[in-house]
N, C-alpha and C positions, 0 to 999 in steps of 0.2 A: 773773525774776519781775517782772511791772509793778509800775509805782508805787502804783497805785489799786488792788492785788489786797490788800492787808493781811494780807499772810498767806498768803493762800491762792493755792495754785499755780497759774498763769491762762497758763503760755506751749505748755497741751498741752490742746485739749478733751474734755470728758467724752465717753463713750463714749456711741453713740447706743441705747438699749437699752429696753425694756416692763419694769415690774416689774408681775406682775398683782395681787398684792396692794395697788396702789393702784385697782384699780375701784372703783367706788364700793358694787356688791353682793358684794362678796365681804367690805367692811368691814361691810357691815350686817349679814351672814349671821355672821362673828367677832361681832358683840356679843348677836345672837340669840341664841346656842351660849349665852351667858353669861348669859340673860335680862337685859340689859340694853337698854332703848329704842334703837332707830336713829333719826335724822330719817328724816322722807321726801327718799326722791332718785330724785325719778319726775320730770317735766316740769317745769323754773322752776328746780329746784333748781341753786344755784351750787357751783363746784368751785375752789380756789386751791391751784397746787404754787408753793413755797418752793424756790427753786433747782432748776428745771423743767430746764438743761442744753439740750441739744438741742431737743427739744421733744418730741423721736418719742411718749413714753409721752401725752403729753398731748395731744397729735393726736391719738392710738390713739383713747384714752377721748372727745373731741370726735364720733370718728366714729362710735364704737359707742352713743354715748347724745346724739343730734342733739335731745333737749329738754334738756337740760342747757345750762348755760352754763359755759364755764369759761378761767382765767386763770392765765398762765402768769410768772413774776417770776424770772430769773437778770439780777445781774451782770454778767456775760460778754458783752458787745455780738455778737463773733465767734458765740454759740450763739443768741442770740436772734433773731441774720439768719437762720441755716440754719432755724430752727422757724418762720421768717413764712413762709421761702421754701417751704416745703414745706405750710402750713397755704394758704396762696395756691395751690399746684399741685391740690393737692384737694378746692378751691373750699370749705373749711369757711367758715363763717361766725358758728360758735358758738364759738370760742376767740379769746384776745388775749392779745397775749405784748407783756413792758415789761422795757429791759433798768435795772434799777433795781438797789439795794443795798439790801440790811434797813434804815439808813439813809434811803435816801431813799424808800423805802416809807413809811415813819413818819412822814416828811414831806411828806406828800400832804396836799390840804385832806381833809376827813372826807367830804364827796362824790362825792371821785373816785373810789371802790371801793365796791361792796358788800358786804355781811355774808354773809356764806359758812356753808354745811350743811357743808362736807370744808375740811381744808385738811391740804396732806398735804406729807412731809419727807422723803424717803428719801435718807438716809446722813449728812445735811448737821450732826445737832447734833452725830456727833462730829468735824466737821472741820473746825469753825470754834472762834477763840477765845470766852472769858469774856463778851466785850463781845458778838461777835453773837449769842450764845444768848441773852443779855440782851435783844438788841434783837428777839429771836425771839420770847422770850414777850411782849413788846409788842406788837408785832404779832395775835398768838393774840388776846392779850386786848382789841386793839382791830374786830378782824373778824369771829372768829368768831361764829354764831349760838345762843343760848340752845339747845341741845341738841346742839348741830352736834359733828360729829367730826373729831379731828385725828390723823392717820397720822405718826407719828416712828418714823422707824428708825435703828439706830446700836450702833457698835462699843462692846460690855459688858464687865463687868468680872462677876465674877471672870477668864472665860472670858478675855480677852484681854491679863494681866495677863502672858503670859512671852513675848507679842510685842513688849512692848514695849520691850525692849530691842533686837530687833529691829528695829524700825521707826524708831529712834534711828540704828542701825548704818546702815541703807538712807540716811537721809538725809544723814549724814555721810559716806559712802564716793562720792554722788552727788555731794555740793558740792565733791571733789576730781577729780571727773572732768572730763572737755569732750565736746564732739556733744551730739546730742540727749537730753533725758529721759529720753526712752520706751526708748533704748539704754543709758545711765546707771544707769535703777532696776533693771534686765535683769538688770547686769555685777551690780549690786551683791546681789541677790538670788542670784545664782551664789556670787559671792564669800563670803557666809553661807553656801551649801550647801558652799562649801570647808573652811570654819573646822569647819563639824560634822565631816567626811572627816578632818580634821585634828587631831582628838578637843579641840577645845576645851573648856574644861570646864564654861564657861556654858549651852552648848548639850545636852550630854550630862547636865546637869541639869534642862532645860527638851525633856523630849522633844518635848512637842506644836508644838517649833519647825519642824527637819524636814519634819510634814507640812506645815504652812500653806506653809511657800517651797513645798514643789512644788504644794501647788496653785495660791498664785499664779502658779507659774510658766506656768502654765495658762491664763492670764488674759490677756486683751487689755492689749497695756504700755502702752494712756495708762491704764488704770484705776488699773495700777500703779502710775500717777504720782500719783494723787491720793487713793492709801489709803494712800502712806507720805509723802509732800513736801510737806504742809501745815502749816507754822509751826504753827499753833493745835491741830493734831491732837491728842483727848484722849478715850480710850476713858472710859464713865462706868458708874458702878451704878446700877440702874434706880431706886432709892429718893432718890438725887440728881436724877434726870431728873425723878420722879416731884413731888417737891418743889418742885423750880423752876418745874414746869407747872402748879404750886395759883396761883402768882402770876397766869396767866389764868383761874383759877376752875377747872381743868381735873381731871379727878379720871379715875383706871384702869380703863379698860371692856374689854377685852379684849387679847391677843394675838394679830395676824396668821397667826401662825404656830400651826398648828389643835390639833397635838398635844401644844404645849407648855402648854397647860393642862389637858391630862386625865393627872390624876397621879400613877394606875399605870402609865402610857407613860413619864409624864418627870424619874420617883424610884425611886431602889433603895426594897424593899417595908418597908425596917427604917426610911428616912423617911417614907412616906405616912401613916401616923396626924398625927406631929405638923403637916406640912403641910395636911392636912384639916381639922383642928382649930382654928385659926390661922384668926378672923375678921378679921384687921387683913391687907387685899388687898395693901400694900407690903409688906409684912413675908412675906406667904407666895410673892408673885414672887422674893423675895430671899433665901426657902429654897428654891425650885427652880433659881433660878440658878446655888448652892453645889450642887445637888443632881446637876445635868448640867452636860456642857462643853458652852455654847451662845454660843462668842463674836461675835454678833449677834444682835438683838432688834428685832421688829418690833412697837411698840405703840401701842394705838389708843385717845385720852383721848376723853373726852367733857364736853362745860360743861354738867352738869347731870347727874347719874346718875341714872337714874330706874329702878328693877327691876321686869320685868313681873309683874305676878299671874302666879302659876303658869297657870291656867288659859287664858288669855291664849297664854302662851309656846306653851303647848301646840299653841291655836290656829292660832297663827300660824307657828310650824314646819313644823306638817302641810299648812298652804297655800303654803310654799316650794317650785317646781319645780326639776328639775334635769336639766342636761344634756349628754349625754357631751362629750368633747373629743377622744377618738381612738376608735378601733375598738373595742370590747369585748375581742377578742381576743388585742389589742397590750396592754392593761392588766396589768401585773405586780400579786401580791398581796405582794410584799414591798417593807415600809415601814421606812424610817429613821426612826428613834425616838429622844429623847435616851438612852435607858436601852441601847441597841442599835439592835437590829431586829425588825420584828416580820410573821409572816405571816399574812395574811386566810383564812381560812376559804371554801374554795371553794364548801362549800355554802350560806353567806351573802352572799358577795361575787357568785359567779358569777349569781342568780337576779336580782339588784339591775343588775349589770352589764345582761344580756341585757334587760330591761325597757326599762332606759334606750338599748338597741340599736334597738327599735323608735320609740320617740319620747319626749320629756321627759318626768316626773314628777315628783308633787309627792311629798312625803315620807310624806304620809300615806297615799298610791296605794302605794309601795314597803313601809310599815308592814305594808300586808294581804299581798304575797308569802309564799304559803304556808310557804317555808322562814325568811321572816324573823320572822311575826306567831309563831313557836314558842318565838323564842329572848328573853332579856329584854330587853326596850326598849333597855337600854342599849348594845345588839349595833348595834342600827341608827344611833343617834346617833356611835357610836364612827366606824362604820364609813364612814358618810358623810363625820367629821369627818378622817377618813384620806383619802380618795376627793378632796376637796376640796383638802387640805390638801396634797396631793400633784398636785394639778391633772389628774384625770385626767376628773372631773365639776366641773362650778360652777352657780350659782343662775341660775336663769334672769331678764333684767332685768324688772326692774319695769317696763318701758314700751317691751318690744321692738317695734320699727316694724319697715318693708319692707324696709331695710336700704340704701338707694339712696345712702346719705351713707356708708356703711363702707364701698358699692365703688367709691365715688371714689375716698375715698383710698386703699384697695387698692391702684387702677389706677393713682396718682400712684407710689404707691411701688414697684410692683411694674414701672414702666416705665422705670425707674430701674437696673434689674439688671445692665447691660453698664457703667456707669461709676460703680455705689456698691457696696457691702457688702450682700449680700442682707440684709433685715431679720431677726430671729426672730422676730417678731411679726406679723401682722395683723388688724386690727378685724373683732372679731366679732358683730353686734348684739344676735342673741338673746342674748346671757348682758351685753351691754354693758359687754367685756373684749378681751382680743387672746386668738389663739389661734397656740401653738407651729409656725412651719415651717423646714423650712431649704433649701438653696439650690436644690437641684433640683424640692419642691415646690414651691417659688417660682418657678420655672420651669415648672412645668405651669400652674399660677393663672393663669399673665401670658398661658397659649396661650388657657386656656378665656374668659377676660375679656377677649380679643380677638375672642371669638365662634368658635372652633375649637371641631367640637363632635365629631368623629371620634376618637376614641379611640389606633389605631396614627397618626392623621396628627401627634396633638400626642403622644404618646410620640417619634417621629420627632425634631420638633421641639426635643423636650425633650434629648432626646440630643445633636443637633448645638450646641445652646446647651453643655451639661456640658462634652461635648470640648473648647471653648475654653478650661475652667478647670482641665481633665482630670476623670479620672472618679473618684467618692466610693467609697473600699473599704470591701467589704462586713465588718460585722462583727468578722468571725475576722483583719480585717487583712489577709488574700490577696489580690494584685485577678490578672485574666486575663493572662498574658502578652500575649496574643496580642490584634491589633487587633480582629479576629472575637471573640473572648472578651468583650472589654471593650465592643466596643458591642450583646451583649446581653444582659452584667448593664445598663447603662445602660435599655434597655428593657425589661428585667424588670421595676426596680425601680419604673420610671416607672409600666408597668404596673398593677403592684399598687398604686402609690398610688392613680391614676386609677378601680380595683375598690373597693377598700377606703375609702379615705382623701376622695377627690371628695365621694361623697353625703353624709358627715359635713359638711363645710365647706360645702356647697349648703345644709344645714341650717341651721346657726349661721349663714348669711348673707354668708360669707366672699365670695361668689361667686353 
């Protein structure tokens, strides 16, 4: 660990990854759901991410909202080269990245920075010590703009209170090892799955340990490195976070995360009265926290809370457009809920779907589908806040352009495919977000935005790229034995993206 890291693990960089919950309409669409005011974040409006990391997600959003401005502040000199080097390859011009410490953030003249509509945080206040949360709402409190909004997300308590002894173990078992990290948090995350094998009796009291190892085990291992090997590492309750962020005047305008505030989704039905009841907004996040295991929180304050008139709200819902993100077809109606699961109603979901098949709309256009204007209001709100919330529709930007600046960087990044990690992401304009791909349609993208416009020539193409990394199995886990078999699932698949999946992404701007 460097000298200068304080704590915080600096000898493995972060993962280079999009969170779409930092767009900038998806946060305004979270505090609309809530009838609370958004700023505008149409053209002018500025954007600041708090330990930006690579840079990828803030590139994204640079290229998907080219009237925005926005700034980027990690640390890490090593991530803040890689996020120039690639904001330079895509020729953006509306982002800037400073590889600074909360610290010397705070010691800028008052000049040097703007006053910021967003400023956004994902993962970083629980992974920093006392002092930088400290110096974190200084910051808030010195940048932010009177209404502006600020995105903090971060490991919660109750939910994440029988990792922690966990995450004690990982880091002690690592500081006895040697090699690298990323192999180190691996062993030692193994090592815990042994101890449970081993009927330890910590473990077999804390069942919910179990799953979290394997799912991290699932994880990319520098991430690993950096949700367990942070000295300051300190999962919190939202009514602490909540408090701390009054010190920038900042007060609770919604959750990120769409379903966790409709709260016969996200409470057994023997707590929803008292929950409902409960006008004190800390106090009833902090019964639904108790109420489900949600050990992560994505929440979004505001300097200023200001609650629409009803009518108002109304309003301006019904002039929210929306728009798919995959095929109608590909759309699963079964939704993870803190309560469970829950399945949509095909004859609400599907008529909403197919609408949005044909070309975006607004809310109030889907309100009149015949099967939906039947059921009550609250069918549609739900259902959208599902649809959303699950990414499978999003708002459409406030200031979609031609999109010529999203397929730059596309093109930077998707020319990139033979010597980096395919992205999961790319810039999408119309919604002024990234949208979901992975390696092989990443591989189609990189034929069509070369100007290949024949269908079986880039399927072709597409395949002789795959072979080199070998070929992706299908579903059920089988792949072809045989050479002949396996290069044409490889053009099947390409195929039907190329049907399917193309004119969506020609739509949203991808391309």
């Amino acid at each position: 660990m460097a000298a200068w890291s304080g704590g915080y693990f600096t000898d493995v960089q972060y993962t280079n990854h999009f969170y779409p919950q930092l767009a900038p309409g998806f946060m305004a669409f979270a505090c609309l759901r809530q009838g609370v005011r958004p700023p505008a974040l149409g053209p002018g409006a500025r954007y600041l991410e708090l330990g930006c990391g690579q840079g990828y997600g803030l590139n994204l959003l640079a290229a998907a909202n080219p009237g925005m401005a926005f700034w980027g502040v990690d640390f890490h000199p090593g991530q803040i080269a890689n996020a120039e080097r690639l904001a330079d390859a895509a020729g953006l011009s509306n982002v800037t990245f400073a590889d600074l410490s909360f610290a010397q953030l705070l010691a800028l003249p008052d000049d040097r920075l703007p006053r910021f509509e967003v400023i956004a945080l994902h993962g970083i206040y629980s992974w920093v010590d006392d002092a930088r949360r400290a110096e974190i709402v200084q910051i808030l409190d010195r940048l932010l703009k009177p209404g502006g909004l600020v995105y903090v997300s971060y490991n919660c308590l109750p939910a994440w209170a029988p990792l922690i002894p966990l995450q004690r173990f990982v880091a002690e078992h690592v500081s006895r090892g040697t090699g690298e990290a990323e192999t180190r948090v691996v062993a030692a995350l193994q090592a815990a799955l042994q101890m449970i094998e081993d009927k330890a009796h910590y473990f077999a009291n804390a069942p919910s340990v179990k799953p979290a190892i394997e799912r991290a085990l699932r994880q990319p291992a520098a991430y690993l490195v950096h949700e367990y090997l942070h000295e300051g590492s300190k999962p919190q309750f939202h009514a602490d976070v909540a408090r701390e962020l009054a010190g920038a005047r900042l007060a609770f305008a919604a959750t990120a995360n769409a379903v966790d505030d409709i709260v016969h989704l996200a409470a057994p039905r023997t707590l929803q009265t008292a929950i409902r009841e409960t006008s004190d907004r800390i106090w009833r996040e902090t019964l639904l926290d108790h109420a489900s295991h949600k050990p992560f929180r994505r929440d979004i304050f505001v300097r200023g809370r200001n609650v629409l008139p009803r009518q108002e709200m109304s309003d301006r819902l019904n002039q929210v457009r929306f728009a798919l993100l995959m095929p109608a077809k590909d759309v699963s109606l079964e939704f993870p809920i803190p309560a469970g699961r829950l399945t949509g109603d095909p004859g609400v979901y599907g008529p909403i779907l197919d609408a949005l098949a044909e070309a975006p709309r607004c809310y109030g256009e889907l309100a009149q589908l015949p099967s939906v204007s039947k059921a009550p209001p609250t069918v549609l709100y739900q259902a959208i806040a599902l649809l959303v919330g699950s990414r499978k529709i999003h708002p459409v930007s406030e200031a979609a352009d031609g999109g010529e600046t999203a397929r730059a960087f596309n093109r930077a990044v998707l020319s990139r495919h033979a010597h980096e990690p395919t992205p999961g992401h790319l810039a999408a304009p119309l919604i002024g977000s990234g949208v979901e791909v992975n390696a092989a349609e990443a591989l189609v993208l990189w034929d069509v935005a070369e100007g290949k416009s024949d269908a079986a020539v880039i399927a072709g193409l597409g395949a002789e790229e795959m072979a080199k990394t070998g070929a992706p199995r299908p579903k059920d886990g089988k792949a072809p034995a045989e050479p002949a078999g396996i290069e044409a699932e490889r053009q099947a698949r390409i195929a039907g993206f190329i049907e399917a999946k193309l004119p969506l992404y020609r739509r949203l701007g991808v391309v």
